[in-house]
C-alpha positions in Angstrom: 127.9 101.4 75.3 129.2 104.5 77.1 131.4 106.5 74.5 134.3 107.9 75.1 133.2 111.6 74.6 130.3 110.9 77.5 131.0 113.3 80.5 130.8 110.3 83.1 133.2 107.9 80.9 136.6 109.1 82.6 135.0 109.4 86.0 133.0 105.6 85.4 136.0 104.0 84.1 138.4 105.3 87.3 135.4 104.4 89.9 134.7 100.7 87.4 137.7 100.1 86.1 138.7 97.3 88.2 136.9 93.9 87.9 136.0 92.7 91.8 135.6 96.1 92.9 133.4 96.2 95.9 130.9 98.8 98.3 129.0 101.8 97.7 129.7 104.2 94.6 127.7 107.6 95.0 126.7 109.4 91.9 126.2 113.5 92.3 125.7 114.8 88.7 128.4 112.2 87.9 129.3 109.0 89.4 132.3 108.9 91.1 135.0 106.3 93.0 134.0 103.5 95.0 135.6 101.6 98.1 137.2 98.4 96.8 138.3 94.9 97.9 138.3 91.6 96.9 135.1 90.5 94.8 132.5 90.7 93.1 129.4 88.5 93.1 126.3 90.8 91.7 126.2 94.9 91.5 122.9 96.6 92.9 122.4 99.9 91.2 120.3 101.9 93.4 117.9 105.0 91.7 117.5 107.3 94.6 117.3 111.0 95.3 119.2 110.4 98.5 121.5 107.5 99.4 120.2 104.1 100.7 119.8 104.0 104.2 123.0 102.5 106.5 120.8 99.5 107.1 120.2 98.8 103.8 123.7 99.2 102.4 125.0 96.8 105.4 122.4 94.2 104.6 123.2 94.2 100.7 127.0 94.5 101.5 126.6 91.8 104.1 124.7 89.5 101.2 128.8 90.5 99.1 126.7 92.7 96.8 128.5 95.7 95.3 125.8 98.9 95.5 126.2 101.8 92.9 123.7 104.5 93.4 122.6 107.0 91.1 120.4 110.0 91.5 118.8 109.9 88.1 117.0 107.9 85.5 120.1 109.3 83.0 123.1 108.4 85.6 121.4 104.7 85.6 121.7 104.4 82.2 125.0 104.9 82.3 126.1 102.5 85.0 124.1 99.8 83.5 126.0 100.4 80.3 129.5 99.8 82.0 128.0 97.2 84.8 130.3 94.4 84.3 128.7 91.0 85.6 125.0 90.2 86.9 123.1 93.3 87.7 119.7 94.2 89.3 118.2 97.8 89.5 116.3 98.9 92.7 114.3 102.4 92.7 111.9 104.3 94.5 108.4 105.9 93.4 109.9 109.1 92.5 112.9 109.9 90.9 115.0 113.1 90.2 114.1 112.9 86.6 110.9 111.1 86.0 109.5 108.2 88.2 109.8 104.6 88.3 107.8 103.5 85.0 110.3 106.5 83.3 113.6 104.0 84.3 111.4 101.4 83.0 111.2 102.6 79.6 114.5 103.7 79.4 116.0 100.4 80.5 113.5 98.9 77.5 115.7 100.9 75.0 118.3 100.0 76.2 119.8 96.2 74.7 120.4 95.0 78.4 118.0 93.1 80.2 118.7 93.0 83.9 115.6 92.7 86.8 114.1 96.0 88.1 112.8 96.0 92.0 110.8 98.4 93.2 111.4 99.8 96.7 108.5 100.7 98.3 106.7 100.6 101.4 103.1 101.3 99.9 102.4 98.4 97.7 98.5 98.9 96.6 97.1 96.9 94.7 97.2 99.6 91.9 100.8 99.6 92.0 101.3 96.0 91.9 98.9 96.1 88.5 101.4 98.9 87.2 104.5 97.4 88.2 103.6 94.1 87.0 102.6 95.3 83.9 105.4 97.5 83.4 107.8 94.5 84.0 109.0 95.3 87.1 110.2 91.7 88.9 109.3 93.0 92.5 107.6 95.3 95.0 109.6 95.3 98.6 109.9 97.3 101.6 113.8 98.0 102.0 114.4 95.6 104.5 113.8 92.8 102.4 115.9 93.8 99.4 118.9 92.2 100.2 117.8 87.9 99.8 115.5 89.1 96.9 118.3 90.5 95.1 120.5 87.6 95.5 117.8 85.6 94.2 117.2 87.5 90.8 121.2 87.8 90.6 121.0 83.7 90.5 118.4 83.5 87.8 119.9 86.2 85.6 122.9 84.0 85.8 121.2 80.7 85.1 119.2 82.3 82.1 
């Protein structure tokens, strides 16, 4: 749980707060507000060093997904801990602050269990060995992220 004395609590529960909030939330250091309207179906925290592509965020919005993105392994963390509803993580290879097996074993520490895609557009078959025996549900090119997302929001929901 994110404690009161955290330095993202006041600025996560002012961009969170709100129940059906809605749209892309960019994180800088900090996470800060998000563009809101009327519900909420899953939240897509996305572990970038840069912000999804326009495409990408139109295709997940377009599926009525809210996107949160955070730049590091740390600022995940602490989205997943105030996420309220169904929530899937999507990162890349490379990460501000470690790398995509690093947000793996931080998310095992943590006593939330929510489905981590990996966006890539390499998918070896070395990768697909270490992601799939890291626990990671998926390896996809970001075009396809938005229907696969949906789908692991509708098991997380039935489990």
């Amino acid at each position: 749980m994110l404690h009161e004395a955290s330095q993202y609590y006041g600025e996560l529960t002012v961009a969170y707060g709100q129940s059906k909030a809605r749209g892309l939330s960019v994180e800088s250091g900090s996470a800060t507000g998000s563009m809101q309207t009327d519900r909420q179906e899953g939240i897509v925290i996305f572990v970038s060093r840069r912000s999804p592509e326009a495409a990408v965020l139109q295709d997940i919005e377009a599926h009525e997904l809210v996107i949160q993105w955070a730049r590091s392994i740390r600022a995940a963390v602490d989205l997943l801990n105030s996420a309220r509803g169904k929530t899937v993580i999507v990162t890349e290879l490379a990460l501000a602050d470690g790398n995509w097996r690093d947000l793996v074993e931080r998310m095992r520490g943590i006593d939330i269990c929510v489905p981590i895609v990996l966006a890539s557009s390499s998918s070896t078959a070395e990768l697909w060995w270490d992601a799939l025996e890291c626990g990671i549900d998926n390896i996809l090119p970001a075009s396809l992220l938005a229907s696969r997302l949906c789908q692991l929001l509708e098991t997380q929901g039935a489990s």
